[in-house]
Each structure stands twice: as structure tokens, then as C-alpha cells.
TIMIMAR-279943 format. One record per atom (N, C-alpha, C): residue in one letter; x, y, z; residue number from 0; atom name. Coordinates in steps of 0.001 Angstrom, whole numbers, plus 500000, padded with zeros to 6 digits. Example, Ala and Ser with C-alpha at 12.3 -4.5 7.8 and 13.67 -1.06 7.14 Angstrom:
// residues 2
("A", (513190, 494310, 507800), 0, "N");
("A", (512300, 495500, 507800), 0, "CA");
("A", (513200, 496700, 507800), 0, "C");
("S", (512850, 497750, 507080), 1, "N");
("S", (513670, 498940, 507140), 1, "CA");
("S", (512900, 500030, 507870), 1, "C");
// end
This chain:
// residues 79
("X", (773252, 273913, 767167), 0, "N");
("X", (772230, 274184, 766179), 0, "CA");
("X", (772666, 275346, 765293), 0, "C");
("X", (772421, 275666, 763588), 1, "N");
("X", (772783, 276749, 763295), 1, "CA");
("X", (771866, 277347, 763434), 1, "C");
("X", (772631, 278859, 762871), 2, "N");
("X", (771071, 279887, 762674), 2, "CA");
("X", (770940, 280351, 761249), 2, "C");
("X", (769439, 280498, 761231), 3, "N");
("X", (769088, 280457, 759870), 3, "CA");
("X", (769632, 282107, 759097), 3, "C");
("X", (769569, 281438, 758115), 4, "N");
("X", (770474, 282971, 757478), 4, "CA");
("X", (768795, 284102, 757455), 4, "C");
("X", (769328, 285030, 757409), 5, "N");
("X", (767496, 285954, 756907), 5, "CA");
("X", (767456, 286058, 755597), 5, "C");
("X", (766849, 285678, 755017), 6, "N");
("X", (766328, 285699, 753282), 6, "CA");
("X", (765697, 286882, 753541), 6, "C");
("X", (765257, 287747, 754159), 7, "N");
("X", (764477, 289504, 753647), 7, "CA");
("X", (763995, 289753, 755253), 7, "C");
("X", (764443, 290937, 755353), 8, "N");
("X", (763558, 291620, 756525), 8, "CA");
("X", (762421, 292528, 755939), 8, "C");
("X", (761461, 291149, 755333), 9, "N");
("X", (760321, 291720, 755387), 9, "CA");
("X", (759601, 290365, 755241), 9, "C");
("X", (758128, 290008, 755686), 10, "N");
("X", (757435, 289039, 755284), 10, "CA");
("X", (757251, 288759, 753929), 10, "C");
("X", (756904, 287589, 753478), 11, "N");
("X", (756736, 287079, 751919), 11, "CA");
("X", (754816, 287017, 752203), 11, "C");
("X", (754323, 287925, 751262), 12, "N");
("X", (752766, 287669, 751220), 12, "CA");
("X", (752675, 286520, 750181), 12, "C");
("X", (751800, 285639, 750537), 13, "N");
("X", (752012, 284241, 750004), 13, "CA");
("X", (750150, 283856, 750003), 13, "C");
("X", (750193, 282955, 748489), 14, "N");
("X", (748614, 282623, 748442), 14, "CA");
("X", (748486, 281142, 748523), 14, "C");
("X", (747711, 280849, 749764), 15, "N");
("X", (747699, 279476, 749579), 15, "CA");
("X", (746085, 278850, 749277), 15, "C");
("X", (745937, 278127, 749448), 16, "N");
("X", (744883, 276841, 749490), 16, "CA");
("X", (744304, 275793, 750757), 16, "C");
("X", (742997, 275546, 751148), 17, "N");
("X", (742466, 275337, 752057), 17, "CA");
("X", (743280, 273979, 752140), 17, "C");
("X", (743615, 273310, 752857), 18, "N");
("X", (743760, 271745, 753099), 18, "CA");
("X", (744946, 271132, 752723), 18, "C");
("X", (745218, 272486, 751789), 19, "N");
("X", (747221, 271875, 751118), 19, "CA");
("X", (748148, 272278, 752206), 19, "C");
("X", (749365, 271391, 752135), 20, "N");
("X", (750633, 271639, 752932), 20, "CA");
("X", (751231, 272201, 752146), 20, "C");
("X", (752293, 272591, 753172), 21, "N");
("X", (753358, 273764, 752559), 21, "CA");
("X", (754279, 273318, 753450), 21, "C");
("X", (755738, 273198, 753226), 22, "N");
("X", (756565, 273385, 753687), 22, "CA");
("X", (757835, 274655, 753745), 22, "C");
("X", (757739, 275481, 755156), 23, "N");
("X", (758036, 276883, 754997), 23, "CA");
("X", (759632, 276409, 755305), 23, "C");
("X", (760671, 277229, 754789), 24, "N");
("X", (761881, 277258, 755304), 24, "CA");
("X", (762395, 277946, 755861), 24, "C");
("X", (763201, 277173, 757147), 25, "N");
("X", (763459, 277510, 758277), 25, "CA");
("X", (765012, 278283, 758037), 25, "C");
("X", (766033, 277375, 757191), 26, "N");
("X", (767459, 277994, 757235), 26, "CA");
("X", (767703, 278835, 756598), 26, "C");
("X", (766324, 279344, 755162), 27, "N");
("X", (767160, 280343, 755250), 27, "CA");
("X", (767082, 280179, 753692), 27, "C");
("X", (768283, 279287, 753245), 28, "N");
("X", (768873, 279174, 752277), 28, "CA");
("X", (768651, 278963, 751043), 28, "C");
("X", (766935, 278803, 750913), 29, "N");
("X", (766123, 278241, 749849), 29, "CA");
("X", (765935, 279123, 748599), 29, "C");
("X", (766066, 278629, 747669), 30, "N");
("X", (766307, 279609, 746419), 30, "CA");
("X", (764570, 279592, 746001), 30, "C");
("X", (763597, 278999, 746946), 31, "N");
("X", (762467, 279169, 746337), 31, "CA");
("X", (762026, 279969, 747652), 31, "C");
("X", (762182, 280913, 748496), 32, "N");
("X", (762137, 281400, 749583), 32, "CA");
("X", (760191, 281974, 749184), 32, "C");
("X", (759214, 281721, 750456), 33, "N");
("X", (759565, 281237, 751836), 33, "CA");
("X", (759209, 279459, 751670), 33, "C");
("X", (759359, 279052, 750892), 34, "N");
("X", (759447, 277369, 750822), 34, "CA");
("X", (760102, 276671, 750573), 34, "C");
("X", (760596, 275735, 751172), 35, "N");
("X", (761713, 275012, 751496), 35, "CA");
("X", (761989, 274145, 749834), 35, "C");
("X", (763160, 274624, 749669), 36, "N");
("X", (763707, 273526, 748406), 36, "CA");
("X", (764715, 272061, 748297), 36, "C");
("X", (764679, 271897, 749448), 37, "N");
("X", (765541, 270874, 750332), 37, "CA");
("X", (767040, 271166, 750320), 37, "C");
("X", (767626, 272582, 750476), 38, "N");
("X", (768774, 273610, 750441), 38, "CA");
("X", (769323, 272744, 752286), 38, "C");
("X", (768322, 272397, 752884), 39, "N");
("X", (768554, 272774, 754769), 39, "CA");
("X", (769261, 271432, 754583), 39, "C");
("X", (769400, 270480, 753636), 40, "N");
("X", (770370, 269188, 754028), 40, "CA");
("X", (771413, 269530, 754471), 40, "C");
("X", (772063, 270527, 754123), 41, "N");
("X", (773612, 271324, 754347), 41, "CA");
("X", (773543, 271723, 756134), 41, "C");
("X", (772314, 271666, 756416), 42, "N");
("X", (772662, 272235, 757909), 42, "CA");
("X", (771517, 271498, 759154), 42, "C");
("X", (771062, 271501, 760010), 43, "N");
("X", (770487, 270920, 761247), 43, "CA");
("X", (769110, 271103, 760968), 43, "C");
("X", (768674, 272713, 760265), 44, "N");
("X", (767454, 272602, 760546), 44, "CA");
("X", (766616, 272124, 759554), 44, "C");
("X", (765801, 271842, 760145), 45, "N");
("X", (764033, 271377, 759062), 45, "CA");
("X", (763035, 271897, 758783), 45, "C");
("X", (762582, 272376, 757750), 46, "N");
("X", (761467, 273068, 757672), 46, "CA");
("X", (760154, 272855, 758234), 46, "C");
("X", (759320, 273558, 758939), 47, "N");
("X", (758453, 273491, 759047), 47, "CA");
("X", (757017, 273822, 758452), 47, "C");
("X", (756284, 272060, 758350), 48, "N");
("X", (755497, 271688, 757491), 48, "CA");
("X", (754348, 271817, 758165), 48, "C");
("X", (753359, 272622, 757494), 49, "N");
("X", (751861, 273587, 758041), 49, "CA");
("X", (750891, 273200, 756734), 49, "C");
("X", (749678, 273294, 757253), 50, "N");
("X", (748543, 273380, 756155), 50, "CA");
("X", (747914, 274380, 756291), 50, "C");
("X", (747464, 274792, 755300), 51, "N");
("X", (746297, 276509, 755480), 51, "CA");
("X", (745448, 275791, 755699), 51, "C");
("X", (744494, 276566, 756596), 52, "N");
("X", (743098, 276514, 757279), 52, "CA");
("X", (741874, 276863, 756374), 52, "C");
("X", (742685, 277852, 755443), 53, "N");
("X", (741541, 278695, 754373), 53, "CA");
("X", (742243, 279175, 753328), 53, "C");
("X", (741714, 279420, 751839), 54, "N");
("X", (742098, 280107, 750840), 54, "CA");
("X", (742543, 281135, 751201), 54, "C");
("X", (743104, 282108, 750635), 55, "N");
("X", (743936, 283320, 750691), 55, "CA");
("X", (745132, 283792, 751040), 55, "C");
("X", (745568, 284869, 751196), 56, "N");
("X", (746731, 285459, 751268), 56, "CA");
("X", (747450, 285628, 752754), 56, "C");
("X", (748887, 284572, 753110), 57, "N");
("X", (748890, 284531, 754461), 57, "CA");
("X", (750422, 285520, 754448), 57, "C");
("X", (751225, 286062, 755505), 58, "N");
("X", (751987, 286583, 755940), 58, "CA");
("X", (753243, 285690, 756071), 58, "C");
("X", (753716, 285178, 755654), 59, "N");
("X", (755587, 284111, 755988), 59, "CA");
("X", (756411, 284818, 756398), 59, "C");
("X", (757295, 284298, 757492), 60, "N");
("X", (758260, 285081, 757933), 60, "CA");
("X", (759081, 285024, 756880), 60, "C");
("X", (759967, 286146, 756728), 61, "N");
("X", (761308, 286181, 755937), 61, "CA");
("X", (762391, 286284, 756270), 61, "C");
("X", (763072, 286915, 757835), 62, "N");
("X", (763842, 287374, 758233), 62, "CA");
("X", (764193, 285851, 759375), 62, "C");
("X", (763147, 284523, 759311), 63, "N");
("X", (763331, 283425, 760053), 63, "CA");
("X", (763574, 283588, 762086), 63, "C");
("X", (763389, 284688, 762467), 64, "N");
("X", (762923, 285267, 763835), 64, "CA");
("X", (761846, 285021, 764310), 64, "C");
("X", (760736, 285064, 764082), 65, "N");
("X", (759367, 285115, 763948), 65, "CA");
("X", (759217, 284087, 765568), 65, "C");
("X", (758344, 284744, 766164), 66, "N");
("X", (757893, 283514, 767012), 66, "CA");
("X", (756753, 282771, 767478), 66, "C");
("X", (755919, 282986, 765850), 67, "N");
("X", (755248, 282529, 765329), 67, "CA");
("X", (755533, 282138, 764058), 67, "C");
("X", (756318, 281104, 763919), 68, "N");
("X", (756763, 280088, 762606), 68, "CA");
("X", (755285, 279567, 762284), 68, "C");
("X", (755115, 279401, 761025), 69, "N");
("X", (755868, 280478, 759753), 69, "CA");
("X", (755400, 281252, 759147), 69, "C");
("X", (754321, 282117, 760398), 70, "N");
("X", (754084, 283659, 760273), 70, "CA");
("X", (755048, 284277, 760432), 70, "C");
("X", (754603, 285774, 760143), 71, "N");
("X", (755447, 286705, 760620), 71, "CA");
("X", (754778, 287422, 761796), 71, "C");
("X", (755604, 288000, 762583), 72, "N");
("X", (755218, 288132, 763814), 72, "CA");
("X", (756074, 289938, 764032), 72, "C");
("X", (756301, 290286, 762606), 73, "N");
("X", (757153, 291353, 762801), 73, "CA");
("X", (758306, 291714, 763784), 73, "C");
("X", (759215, 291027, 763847), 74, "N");
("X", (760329, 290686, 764273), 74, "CA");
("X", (761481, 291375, 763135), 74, "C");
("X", (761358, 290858, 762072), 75, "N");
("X", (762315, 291956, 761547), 75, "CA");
("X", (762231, 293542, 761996), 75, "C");
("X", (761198, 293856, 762198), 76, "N");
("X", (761116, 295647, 762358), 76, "CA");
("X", (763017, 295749, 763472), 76, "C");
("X", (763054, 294746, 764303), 77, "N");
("X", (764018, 295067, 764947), 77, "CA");
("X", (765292, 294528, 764907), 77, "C");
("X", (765625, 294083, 763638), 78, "N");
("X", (766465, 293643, 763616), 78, "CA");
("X", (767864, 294550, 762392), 78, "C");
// end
């Protein structure tokens, strides 16, 4: 399996919408970071595809550690 590159050791504050999907990216490599631009064909992983629960402003991992995908779970602090 690879590992995903870290696009920022810091979370992406991100605004979403009740009922819409999002697809967050996992490798890394996405030039629309934290959402997948279909960059991950080049490698194993797949983004993982979530819907918000509610309007507003959610937390995305950036640093792709998180172990809560595709929150952040503050995992960069230690990296």
C-alpha cells in the first residue's frame, strides 16, 4: 500500500452542506486539497467519500494521519 504524501500539517477548515457528498483525499496529491481531484489513479489509495450531517464549518485532515478520516484528529501536532 503507499503512503499518502501530507499536503499541510495543519487541518483544512472547510464549509460544507447538509446532505451533499464530498469526496476527501486520502493520497495526498490533490491539487484541490482536502478533495480529491482524481490525482490517487497514480497510486492504491481511494478517497474517502462522506456526507455532512449539517451546514457549517468542518475540520479535514491535512497531514492524511488522522484516525478519524476525514477529520482531523490532531495528529499532525506530532509529526
Amino acid at each position: 500500500m503507499s503512503d499518502p504524501v501530507i499536503a499541510q500539517k495543519a487541518p483544512y477548515e472547510t464549509e460544507v452542506r447538509a446532505g451533499q457528498s464530498y469526496a476527501w483525499c486520502r493520497c495526498g496529491l490533490s491539487k484541490k486539497q482536502p478533495m480529491c481531484d482524481g490525482t490517487h489513479t497514480t497510486t492504491d489509495l481511494k478517497p474517502i467519500v462522506w456526507q455532512a450531517a449539517k451546514n457549517g464549518n468542518v475540520y479535514l485532515c491535512g497531514c492524511k494521519q488522522s484516525r478519524t478520516k476525514p477529520y482531523c484528529d490532531g495528529s499532525h501536532n506530532s509529526l
